[in-house]
C-alpha positions as CSV (number, residue, x, y, z in Angstrom):
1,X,-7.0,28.9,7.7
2,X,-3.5,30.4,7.0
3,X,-3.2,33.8,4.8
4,X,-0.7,35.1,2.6
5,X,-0.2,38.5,2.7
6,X,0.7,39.9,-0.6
7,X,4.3,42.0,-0.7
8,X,5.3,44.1,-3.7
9,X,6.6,42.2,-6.8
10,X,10.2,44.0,-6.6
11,X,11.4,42.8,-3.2
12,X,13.8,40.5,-3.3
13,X,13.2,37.1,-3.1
14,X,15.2,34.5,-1.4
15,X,16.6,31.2,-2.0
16,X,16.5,30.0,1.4
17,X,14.2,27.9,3.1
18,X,11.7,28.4,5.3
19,X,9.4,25.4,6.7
20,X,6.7,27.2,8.4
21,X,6.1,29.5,5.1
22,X,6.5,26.5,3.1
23,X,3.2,25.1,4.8
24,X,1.2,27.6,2.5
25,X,2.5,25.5,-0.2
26,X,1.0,22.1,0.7
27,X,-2.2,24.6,1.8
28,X,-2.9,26.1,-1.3
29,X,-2.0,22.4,-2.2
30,X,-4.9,21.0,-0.7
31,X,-7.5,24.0,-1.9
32,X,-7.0,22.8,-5.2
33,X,-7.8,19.2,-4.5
34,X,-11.1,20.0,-2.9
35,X,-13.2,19.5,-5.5
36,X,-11.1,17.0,-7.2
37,X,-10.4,14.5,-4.3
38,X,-11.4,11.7,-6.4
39,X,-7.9,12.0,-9.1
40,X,-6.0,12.7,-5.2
41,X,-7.3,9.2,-3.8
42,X,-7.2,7.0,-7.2
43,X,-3.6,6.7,-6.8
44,X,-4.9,3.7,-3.8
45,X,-6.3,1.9,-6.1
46,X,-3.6,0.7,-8.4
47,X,-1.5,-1.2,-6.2
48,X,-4.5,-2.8,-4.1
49,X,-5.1,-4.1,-8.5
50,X,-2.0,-5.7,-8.7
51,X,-1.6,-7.4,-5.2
52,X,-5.2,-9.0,-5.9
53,X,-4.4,-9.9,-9.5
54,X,-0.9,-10.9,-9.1
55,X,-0.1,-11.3,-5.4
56,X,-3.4,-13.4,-4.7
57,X,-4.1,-14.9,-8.2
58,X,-0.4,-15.9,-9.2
59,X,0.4,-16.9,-5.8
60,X,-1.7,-19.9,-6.3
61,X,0.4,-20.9,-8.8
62,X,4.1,-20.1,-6.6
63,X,4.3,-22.6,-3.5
64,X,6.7,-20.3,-1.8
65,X,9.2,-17.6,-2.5
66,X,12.6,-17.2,-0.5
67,X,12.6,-13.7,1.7
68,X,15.7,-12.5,3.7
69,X,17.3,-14.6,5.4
70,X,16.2,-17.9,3.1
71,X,13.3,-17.7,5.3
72,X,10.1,-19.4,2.9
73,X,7.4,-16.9,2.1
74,X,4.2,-17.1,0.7
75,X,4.2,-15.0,-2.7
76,X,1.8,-12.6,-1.1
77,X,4.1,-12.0,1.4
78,X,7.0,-11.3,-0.7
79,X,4.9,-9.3,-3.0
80,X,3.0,-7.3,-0.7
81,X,5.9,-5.0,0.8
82,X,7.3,-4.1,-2.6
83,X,3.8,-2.9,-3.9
84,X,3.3,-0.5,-0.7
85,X,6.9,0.7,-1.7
86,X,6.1,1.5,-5.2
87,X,3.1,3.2,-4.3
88,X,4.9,5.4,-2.0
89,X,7.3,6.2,-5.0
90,X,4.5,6.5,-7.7
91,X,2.4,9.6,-5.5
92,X,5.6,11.4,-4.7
93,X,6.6,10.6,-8.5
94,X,3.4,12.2,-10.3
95,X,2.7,15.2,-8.0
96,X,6.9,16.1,-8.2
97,X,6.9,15.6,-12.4
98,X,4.0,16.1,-14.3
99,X,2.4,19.0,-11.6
100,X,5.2,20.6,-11.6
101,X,6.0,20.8,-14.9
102,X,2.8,22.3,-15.6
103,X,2.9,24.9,-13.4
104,X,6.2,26.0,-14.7
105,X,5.5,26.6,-18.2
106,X,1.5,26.8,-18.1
107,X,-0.6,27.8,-15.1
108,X,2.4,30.0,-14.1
109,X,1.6,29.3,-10.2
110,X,4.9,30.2,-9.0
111,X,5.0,33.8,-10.7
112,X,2.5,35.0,-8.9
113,X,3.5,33.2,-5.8
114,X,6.6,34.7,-5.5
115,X,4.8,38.3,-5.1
116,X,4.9,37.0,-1.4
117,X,7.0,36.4,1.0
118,X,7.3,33.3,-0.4
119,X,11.0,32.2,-1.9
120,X,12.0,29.7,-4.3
121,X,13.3,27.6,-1.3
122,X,10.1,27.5,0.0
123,X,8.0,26.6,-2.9
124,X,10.3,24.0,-3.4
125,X,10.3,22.6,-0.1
126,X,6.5,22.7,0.0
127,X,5.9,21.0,-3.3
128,X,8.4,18.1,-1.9
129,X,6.5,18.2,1.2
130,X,3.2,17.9,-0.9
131,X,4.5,15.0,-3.1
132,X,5.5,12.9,-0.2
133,X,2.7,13.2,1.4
134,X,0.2,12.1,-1.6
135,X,2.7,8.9,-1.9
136,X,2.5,8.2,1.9
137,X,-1.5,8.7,2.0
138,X,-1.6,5.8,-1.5
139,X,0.9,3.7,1.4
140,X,-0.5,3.8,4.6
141,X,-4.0,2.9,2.6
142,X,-2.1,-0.2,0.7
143,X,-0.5,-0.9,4.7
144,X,-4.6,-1.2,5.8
145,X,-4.9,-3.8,2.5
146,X,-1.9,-5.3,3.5
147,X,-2.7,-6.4,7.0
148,X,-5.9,-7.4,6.0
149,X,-4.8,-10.3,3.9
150,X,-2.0,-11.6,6.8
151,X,1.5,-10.4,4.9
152,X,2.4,-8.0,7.7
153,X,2.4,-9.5,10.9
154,X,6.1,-8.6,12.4
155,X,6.5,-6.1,15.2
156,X,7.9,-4.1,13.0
157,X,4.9,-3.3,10.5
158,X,4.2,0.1,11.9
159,X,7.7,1.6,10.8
160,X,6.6,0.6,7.3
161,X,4.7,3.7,7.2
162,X,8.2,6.3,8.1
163,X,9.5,3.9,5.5
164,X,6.8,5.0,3.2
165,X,7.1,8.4,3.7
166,X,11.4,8.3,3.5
167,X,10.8,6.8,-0.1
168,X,8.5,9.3,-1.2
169,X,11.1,12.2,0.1
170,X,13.6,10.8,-2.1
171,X,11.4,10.2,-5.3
172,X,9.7,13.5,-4.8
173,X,13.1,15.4,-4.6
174,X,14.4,13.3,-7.5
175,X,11.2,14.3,-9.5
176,X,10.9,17.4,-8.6
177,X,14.9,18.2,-9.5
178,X,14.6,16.1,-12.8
179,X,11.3,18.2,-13.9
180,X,12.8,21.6,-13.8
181,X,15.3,20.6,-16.8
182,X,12.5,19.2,-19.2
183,X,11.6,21.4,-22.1
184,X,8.4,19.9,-23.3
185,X,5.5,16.6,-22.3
186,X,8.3,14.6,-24.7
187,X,11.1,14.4,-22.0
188,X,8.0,12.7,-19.6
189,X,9.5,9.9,-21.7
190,X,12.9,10.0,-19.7
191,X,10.9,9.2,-16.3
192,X,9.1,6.7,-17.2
193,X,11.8,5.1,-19.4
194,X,13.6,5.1,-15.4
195,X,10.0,3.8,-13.3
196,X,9.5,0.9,-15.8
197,X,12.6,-1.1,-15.3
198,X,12.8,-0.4,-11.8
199,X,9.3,-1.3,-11.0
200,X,9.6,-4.7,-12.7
201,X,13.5,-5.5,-11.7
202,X,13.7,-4.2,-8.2
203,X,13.1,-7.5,-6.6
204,X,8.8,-6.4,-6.8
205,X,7.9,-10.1,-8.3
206,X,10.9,-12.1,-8.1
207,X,14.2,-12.5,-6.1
208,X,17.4,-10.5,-6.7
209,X,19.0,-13.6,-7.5
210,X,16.8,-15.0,-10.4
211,X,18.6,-12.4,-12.3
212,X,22.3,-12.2,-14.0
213,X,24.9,-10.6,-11.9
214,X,25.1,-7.9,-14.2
215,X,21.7,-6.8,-13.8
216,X,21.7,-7.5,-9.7
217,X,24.7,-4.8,-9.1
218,X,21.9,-2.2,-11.8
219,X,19.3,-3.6,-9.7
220,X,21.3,-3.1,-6.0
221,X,21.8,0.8,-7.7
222,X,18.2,1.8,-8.0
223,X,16.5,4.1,-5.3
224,X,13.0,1.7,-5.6
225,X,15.5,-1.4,-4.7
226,X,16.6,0.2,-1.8
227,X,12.8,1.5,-0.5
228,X,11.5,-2.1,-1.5
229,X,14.5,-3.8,0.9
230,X,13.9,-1.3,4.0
231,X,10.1,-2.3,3.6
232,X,10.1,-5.7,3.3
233,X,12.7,-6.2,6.5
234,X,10.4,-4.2,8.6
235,X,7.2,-6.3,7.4
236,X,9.2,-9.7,7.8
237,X,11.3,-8.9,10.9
238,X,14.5,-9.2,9.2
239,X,15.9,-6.1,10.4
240,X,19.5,-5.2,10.6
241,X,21.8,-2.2,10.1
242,X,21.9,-2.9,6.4
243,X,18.4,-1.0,6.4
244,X,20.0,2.2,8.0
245,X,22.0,2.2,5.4
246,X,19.4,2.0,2.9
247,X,17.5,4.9,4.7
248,X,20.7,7.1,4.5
249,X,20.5,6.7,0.9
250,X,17.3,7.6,0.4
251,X,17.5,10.7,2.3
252,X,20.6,11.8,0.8
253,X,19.3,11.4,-2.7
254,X,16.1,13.3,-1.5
255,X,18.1,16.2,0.0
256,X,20.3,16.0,-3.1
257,X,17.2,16.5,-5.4
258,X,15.7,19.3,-3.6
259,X,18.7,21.2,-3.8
260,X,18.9,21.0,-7.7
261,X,15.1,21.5,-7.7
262,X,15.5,24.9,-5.5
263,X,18.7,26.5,-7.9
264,X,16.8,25.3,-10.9
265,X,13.8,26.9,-10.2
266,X,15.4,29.6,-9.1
267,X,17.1,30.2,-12.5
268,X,13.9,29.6,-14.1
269,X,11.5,31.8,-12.4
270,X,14.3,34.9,-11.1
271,X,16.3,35.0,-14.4
């Protein structure tokens, strides 16, 4: 097991990143889990509810839906990828928000965490880290369902799980930036006034174009649209350099979130 060694509270502390001391992070991460592993793994559950109850049970009432390409699906298929999307967002989402939030202004974790060697950079980089990788355990589990009932069968399939993990880097940054301006539990309103819409617009049950233009180009916007799009290709075979594109986005709004996360937190705890 890794050790931190303790350094006196009035060294300075840096904003920088480092990856290997941001391992202690996801570490002390998983010592805290140990006796709770039951809340880490419930996460699986949810979207294995809604592929049964709406995936399998509505799909007997929807011949077919049309995927990329106009290709005809079965509604399983066209459901499937966009659950193992959102449940890569909705790990990365709750560990990056509410956790965070509540070691901020309660637990006071990071205080005493940045009596090591430890900088802000690093705790920030770690909890990211952390995040993702709760969202891409809830996917890779929902990938196992998945195959199981027969809606993943391109050659592809296996990059649905990078895919995974690239969606929760950019919803764990986004979180985890978003977080550190909240004053109070009310402002949890704000996120999931933002997961709501996207989870039930960003083509997750229906087609883009069922909708109004208007809402396709707020639709074509969201982060969840884009992670839903990269999936489903890679699960149907319709890949093309439109999903590069996608995966450039994601990663820039992940990077871009984990910057504002690090000089946030860094005027929060240092100030």
């Amino acid at each position: 097991m890794m050790s931190l060694t303790y350094a006196p509270r009035s060294m300075p502390v840096s904003l920088g990143f480092g990856s290997k001391r941001s391992l202690h992070m996801i570490e002390r991460n998983m010592l805290a889990y140990r006796r709770a592993w039951l809340i880490l793994v419930s996460g699986v559950f949810e979207p294995v509810f809604y592929l049964l109850s709406i995936g399998v049970g509505l799909g007997k009432l929807i011949p077919h839906v049309t995927g990329p390409g106009g290709r005809p699906l079965t509604y399983v298929e066209f459901v499937a990828p966009a659950l193992l999307a959102t449940a890569a967002m909705q790990g990365a989402v709750f560990d990056s928000t509410f956790n965070i939030f509540f070691k901020i202004k309660y637990a006071k974790v990071y205080d005493a965490i940045l009596s090591t060697p430890l900088g802000v950079g690093d705790i920030a980089l770690g909890e990211v880290c952390w995040a993702l990788l709760r969202g891409s355990l809830y996917a890779a589990a929902f990938l196992a369902v998945t195959a199981g009932f027969g809606a993943a069968r391109s050659a592809w399939t296996p990059l649905a799980l990078p895919a995974a993990v690239l969606i929760g880097y950019a919803f764990a940054g986004l979180g985890m930036g978003c977080t550190t301006f909240f004053r109070s539990w009310q402002d949890f309103d704000w996120i999931n006034l933002a997961m709501m819409p996207m989870f039930l617009f960003s083509t997750t049950f229906f087609p883009l174009g069922v909708y109004p233009r208007w809402v396709q180009l707020f639709v074509e916007c969201t982060p969840l649209y884009q992670g839903i799009e990269i999936v489903r290709g890679l699960t149907l075979g319709a890949v093309g350099p439109a999903l590069l594109w996608r995966a450039v986005y994601l990663a820039l709004l992940g990077t871009a979130g984990l910057a504002v996360a690090t000089r946030r937190l860094g005027r929060l705890l240092l100030s």
